[in-house]
N, C-alpha and C positions, 0 to 999 in steps of 0.2 A: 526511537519511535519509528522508523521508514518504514516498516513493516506492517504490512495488515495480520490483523491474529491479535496474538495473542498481547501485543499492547495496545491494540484496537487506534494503529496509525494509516493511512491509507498510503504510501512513499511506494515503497515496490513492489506491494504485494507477497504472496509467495510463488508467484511467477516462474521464477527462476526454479524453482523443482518441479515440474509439470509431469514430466513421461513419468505414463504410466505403463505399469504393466512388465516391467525392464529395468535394467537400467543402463543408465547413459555412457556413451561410448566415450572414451577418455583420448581426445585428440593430443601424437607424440611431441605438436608444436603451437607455436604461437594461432588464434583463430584467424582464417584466412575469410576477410571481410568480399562480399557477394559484389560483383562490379558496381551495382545501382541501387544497394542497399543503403547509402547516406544521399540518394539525391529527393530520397521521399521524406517524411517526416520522423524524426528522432527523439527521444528523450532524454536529458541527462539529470541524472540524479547525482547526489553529494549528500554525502552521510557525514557528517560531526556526531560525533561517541559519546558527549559530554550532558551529564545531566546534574541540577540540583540534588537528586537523591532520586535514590535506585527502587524502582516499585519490586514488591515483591512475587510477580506475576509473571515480569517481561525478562526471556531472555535475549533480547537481541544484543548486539555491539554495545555497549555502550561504558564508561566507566565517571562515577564521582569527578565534578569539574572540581578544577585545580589549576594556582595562579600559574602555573605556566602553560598550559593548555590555550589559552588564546596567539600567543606567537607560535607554537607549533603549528597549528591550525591554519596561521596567516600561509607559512611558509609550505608545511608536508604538500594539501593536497595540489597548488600549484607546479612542486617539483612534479609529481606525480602527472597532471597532466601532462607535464612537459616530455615523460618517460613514455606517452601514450601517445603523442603524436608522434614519437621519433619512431616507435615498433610498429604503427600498423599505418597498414598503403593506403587508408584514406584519411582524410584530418573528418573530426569528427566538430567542424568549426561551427557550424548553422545549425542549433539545437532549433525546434519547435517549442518544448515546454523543457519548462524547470523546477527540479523538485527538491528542495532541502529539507534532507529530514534529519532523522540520528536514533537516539539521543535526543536532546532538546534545542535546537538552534538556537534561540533565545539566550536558552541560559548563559551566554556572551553578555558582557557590557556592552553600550550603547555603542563605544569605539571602534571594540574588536569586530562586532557584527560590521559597521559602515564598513572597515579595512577587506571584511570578509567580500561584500557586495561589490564593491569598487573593485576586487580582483576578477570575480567572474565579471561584469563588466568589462576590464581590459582583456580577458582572456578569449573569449567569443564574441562573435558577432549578433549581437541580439535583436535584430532588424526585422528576424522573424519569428523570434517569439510570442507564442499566442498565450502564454498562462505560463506564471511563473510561480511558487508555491512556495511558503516557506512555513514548516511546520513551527508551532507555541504552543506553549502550556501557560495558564491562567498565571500564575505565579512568577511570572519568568514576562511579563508583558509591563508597557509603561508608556507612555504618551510621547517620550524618549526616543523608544526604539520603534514604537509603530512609525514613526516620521522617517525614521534611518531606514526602515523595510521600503518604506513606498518612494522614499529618494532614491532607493536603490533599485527599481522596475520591479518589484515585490508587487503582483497586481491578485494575489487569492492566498489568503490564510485558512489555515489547519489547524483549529485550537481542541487540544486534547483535553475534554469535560468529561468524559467517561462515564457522571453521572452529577445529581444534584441533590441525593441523598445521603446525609452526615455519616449514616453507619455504612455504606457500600462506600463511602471515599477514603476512610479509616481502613478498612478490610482490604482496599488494595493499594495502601499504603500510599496513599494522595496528598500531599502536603497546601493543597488549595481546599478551600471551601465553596459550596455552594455561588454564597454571595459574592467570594474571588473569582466567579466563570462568570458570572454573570454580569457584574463588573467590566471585564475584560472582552466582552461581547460588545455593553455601549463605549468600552475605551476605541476597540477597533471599528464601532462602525461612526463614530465619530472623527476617526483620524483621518477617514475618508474610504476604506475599505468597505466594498459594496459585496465582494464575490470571494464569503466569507463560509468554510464548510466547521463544521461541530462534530466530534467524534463523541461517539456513547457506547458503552458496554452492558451487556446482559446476560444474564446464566452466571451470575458473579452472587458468592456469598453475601448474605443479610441484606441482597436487597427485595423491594414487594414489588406486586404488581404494580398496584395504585402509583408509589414511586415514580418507574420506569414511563407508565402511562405520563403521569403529571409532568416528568422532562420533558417526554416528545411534545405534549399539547404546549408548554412552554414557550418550547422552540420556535414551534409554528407560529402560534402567536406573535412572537417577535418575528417573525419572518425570514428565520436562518432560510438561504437560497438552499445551502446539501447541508444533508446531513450524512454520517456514517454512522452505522452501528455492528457491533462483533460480538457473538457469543465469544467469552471468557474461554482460553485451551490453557488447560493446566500442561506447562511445559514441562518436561522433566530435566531435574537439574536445577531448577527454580526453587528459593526458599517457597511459593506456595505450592509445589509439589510435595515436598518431605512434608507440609503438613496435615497437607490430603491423605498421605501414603499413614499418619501418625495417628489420622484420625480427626485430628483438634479443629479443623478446618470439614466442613461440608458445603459442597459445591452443588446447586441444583441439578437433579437428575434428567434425561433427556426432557421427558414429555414437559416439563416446567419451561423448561429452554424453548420447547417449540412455541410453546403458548406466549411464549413474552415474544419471539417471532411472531407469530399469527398478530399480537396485536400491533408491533410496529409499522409491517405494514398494515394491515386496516388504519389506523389513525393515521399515517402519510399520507397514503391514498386519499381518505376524504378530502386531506387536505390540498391536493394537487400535486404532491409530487410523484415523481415518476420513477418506479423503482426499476431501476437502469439494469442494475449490475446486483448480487448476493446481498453486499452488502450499502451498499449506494441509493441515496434517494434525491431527486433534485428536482428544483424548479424548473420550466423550460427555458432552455438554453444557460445552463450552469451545472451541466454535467463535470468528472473531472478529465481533464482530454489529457491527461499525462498519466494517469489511469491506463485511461481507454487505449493508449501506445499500447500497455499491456496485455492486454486483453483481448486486444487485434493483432498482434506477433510481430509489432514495428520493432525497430530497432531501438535500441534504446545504452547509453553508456554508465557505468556504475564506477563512480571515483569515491575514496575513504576506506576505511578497512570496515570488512565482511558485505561490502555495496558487490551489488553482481549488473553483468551487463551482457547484450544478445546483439548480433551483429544480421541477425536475418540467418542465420545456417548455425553457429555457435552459439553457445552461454559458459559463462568463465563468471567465476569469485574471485571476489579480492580476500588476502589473507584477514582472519575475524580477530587474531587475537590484537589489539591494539597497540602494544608496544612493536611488536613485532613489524607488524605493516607499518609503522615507522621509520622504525630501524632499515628496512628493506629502501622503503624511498628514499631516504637519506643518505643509504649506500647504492644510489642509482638506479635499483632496480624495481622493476615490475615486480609490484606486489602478489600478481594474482595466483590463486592458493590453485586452479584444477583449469582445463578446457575442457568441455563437454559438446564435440562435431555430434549434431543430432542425426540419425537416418531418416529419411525419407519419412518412414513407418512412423518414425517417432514424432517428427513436425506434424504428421496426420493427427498423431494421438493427442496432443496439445491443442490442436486447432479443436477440433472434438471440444475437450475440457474444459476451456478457456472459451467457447461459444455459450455451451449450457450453464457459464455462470452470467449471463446478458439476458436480458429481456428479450433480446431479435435473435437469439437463438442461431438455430445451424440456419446453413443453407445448402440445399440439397446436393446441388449441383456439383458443391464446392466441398465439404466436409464428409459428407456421407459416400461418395462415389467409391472410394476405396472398401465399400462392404458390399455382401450381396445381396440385392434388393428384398430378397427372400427376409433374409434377419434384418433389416432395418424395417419392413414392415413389422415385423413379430415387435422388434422394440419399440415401434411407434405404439401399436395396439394394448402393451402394456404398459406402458408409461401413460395413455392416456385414461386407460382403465383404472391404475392405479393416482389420479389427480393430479400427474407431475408435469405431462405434457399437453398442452394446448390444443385441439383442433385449428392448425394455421394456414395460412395460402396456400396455396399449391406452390411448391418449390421450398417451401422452410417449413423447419419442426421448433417450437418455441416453450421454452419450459411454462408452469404456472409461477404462481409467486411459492408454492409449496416444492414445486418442481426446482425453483432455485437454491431452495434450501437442500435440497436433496442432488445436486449439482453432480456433485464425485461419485455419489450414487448410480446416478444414469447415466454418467460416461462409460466408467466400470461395467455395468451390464451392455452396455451396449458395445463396448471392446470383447466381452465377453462371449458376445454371441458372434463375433464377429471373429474372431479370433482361430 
C-alpha cells in the first residue's frame, strides 16, 4: 500500500518520479548526501510487501504473506539498514516521522509486528519523532495488535477503507466489509488512537454517488481527524487493466470522476476540514507531516524493496522485485535498483509540481523566479481565468480546490511556456 495512487495509500506518494519534462540524469555512483541535508528534518519510510491477498487494482510491491515471511522481515530490512549506514557519509539516525507501509503491515501476527517495532526502536533514536504512521487494513486489525502498535510509539494510523459500499469492495477485490471498517475504526479509537486517517477511493467501478457522498458524511460524523481520497488509475500490467482493455470491466469516464471530486470536497469543507494537499483533508492541526516531508523536498530515506529515497540533491530506488532485493541484502549489498543526481532545472521543476499539488501553493520569490515574469503572468492570467488558480497575496499563486485537481496540468503549461 505505501503508495498514493492507485491503491489509494498515502506512504510515499509518487514523489519519487517528479521531473518533468526530461528525464532524470543517472548518477555513475553512490548519492552524495548535501553537507546539512540530515540536520533538518527527515523521513523514513519501511515498506513490508506482504499482504492477505492481492487487490486487483494495485500494482505496487508487494506479494501473498507466507509463514516465513515474518523472520525474513525481522532480519532483511535491518541487514539493510546496516548496509546504508556503512555506504553513505551521513547516518541517517534522527528521523522526524515514520512511515510503514507495504503491502499490509498488519498482516504480521501480533508477535512478529511487536519484533518488527522493538527493532526500529533499537535502531534509531526516536527522541524526535513527531508522527509515527503505520499503515492497516480493516481485516488485518484486532485489540491485539492495536496495543503492540501503540506499545511500539505507533502514535497515527492509516486504515485502508476505500469504501463502504458492498459492490465497489467486491469490484476491487476487498476481502473486508463495510461493517469490518467500521468495526476497526471504534477498535482503534478505543485502543486509544486519537490521530487516526481513512483512506477512500472514487472513479472506481459500480460505485454511486449517493454511496461515496454517504461514506464521507459517515466519516465526518464519526469525527475521522484526515481523511484520503484517490481517484482509481488503472495501472497497466494490473489484472484490472486487461479487463478494462477486455471490456468486461468499465471504469467512470473523466467528467463522473470530476463530480464525485467536486462533491468530496464540498462535503469536507462544510465540514471543517482543510483540503491541505490533492488528495488530503484534515482537521486543524492533524495534517500528515511525513506527507508533507514530500511535498516540501525534505529529505527522506526509503528501506524494503521498490521504497525510494531523496537525500536533498538525489533520488534512488530500491530494487521492486522482492525476492531479488532479498537476495541482494543477504548477500551484503545495496539493494538500490538506479541514482537519479537531479539538475538544478530539474529540482526547479519539482518544486513547481509538488507546490501546485498544496493549498499555499508557489511562492513567488522562491518557485517562479527561474521564469520570465512576462510568462508567468500570462500563466497566472490563465489559470485564473480558467478557475484553477486563486487571486492570492502578493508574493504567492495558490491553486483552487478545481486547480488541485488539475495540478500536472498547470505545472506542465506553465513549464511549458516557460520553457
Amino acid at each position: 500500500m505505501g503508495a498514493a495512487g492507485a491503491e489509494s495509500r498515502e506512504g510515499e506518494g509518487d514523489d519519487h518520479l517528479l521531473v518533468l519534462g526530461r528525464g532524470a540524469e543517472h548518477a555513475p555512483a553512490e548519492p552524495a548526501l548535501p553537507p546539512d541535508s540530515l540536520t533538518v528534518e527527515y523521513g523514513l519510510y519501511i515498506h513490508l510487501p506482504y499482504c492477505r491477498s492481492l487487490c486487483p487494482y494495485c500494482d505496487f510491491v508487494k506479494s501473498p504473506l507466507h509463514p516465513a515471511a515474518p523472520e525474513r522481515l525481522r532480519a532483511a530490512p535491518a541487514r539493510e539498514w546496516e548496509l546504508v549506514r556503512a555506504a553513505d557519509a551521513a547516518v541517517w539516525s534522527r528521523p522526524r516521522t515514520i512511515y510503514v507501509g507495504g503491502g499490509t503491515p498488519t498482516a504480521l501476527d501480533a508477535g512478529a509486528l511487536a519484533k518488527f517495532l522493538q527493532w526500529i526502536a533499537g535502531a534509531w533514536d526516536l527522541s524526535r519523532v513527531r508522527e509515527f504512521t503505520v499503515e492497516a487494513n480493516p481485516e488485518g486489525l484486532s485489540p491485539e495488535k492495536l496495543q503492540v502498535l501503540l506499545e511500539g510509539g505507533v502514535n497515527r494510523l492509516s486504515l485502508g477503507v476505500q469504501s463502504l459500499e458492498p459492490q465497489v469492495l467486491r469490484a476491487l477485490g476487498r476481502i473486508h466489509t463495510a461493517e469490518a471498517a467500521l468495526t476497526a475504526v471504534a477498535l482503534a479509537r478505543r485502543a486509544g488512537f486519537r490521530n487516526l486517517s481513512v483512506d477512500l477511493m472514487y472513479g472506481v467501478p459500480a460505485e454511486t454517488a449517493e454511496g461515496f457522498r454517504s461514506a464521507l458524511e459517515r466519516f465526518v460524523a464519526l469525527g475521522i481527524p484526515h481523511l484520503s481520497a484517490y481517484p482509481l488509475q488503472v495501472e497497466e500490467g494490473t489484472p484490472l487493466h486487461a479487463k478494462v482493455e477486455r471490456g468486461s470491466v468499465t471504469v467512470p469516464g473523466e467528467e463522473e470522476v470530476l463530480a464525485r471530486y467536486e462533491d468530496l470536497v464540498s462535503t469536507l469543507s462544510r465540514a471543517g476540514y482543510r483540503h491541505y494537499e490533492v488528495s488530503n483533508f484534515a482537521l486543524p492541526g492533524v495534517h500528515s507531516r511525513h506527507n508533507e516531508g514530500y511535498w516540501m523536498r525534505r529529505p527522506y530515506l526509503g528501506l524494503g524493496p521498490g521504497a525510494h529515497s531523496f537525500d536533498g540533491g538525489a533520488r534512488w530506488g530500491n530494487d521492486e522485485n522482492i525476492e531479488r532485493w532479498f537476495h541482494r541484502v543477504e548477500s551484503g549489498e545495496l539493494p538500490r535498483a538506479d541514482v537519479r543526481a537531479l539538475s538544478r532545472r530539474e529540482a526547479e521543476e519539482e518544486g513547481v509540481f509538488l507546490s501546485l499539488r498544496r493549498s499555499r501553493g508557489l511562492r513567488v520569490s522562491r518557485h517562479l523566479k527561474p521564469f520570465a515574469p512576462e510568462h508567468v503572468a500570462a500563466w497566472n492570467a490563465w489559470g485564473v481565468a480558467g478557475g484553477a488558480l486563486a487571486r492570492a497575496p502578493r508574493g504567492r499563486v495558490r491553486p483552487t480546490d478545481r486547480g488541485l485537481f488539475l495540478a500536472h496540468d498547470l505545472a506542465a503549461e506553465l513549464l511549458a511556456r516557460g520553457a
